[in-house]
C-alpha positions, 0 to 999 in steps of 0.5 A: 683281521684289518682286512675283515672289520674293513670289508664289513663295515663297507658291506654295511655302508652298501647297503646303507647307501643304497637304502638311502637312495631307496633300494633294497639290497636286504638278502642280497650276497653271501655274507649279510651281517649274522653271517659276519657275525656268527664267522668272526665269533667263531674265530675269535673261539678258534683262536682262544682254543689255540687253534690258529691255523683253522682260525686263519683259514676260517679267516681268509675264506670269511674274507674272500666271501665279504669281497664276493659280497661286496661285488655282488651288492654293488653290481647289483646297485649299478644295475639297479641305477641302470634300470636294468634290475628289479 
């Protein structure tokens, strides 16, 4: 769960970092933040239903799609910087 709250809050930092230094990186990467939103509850669900191995799963795949996130926005600022995107 450490490792989720943590991959999160540097996904928002991405993008506020990057919005301050006027880019737009809304809409960019799998897991924006409903989508963390709507994943943690639904394991926070699974796992109050007793269901701790689904939970678990659920997690780690949750994990894996943040860190795809947080890749994919901060090549995506590199490049922006670079001028290389849009």
């Amino acid at each position: 769960m450490a490792i989720f709250l943590g991959t999160s809050l540097v996904v928002s930092y991405e993008r506020a970092k990057a919005e301050s230094l006027g880019m737009k990186v809304e809409g960019i990467g799998i897991m924006e933040r409903a989508e963390r939103i709507l994943a943690l509850s639904v394991i926070i669900l699974l796992y109050e239903l007793d269901m701790y191995v689904l939970a678990t799963y659920l997690l780690i795949i949750t994990i894996v799609l943040i860190i795809i996130t947080l890749v994919h926005r901060l090549l995506t600022i590199v490049f922006m910087i670079r001028g290389l995107g849009s």
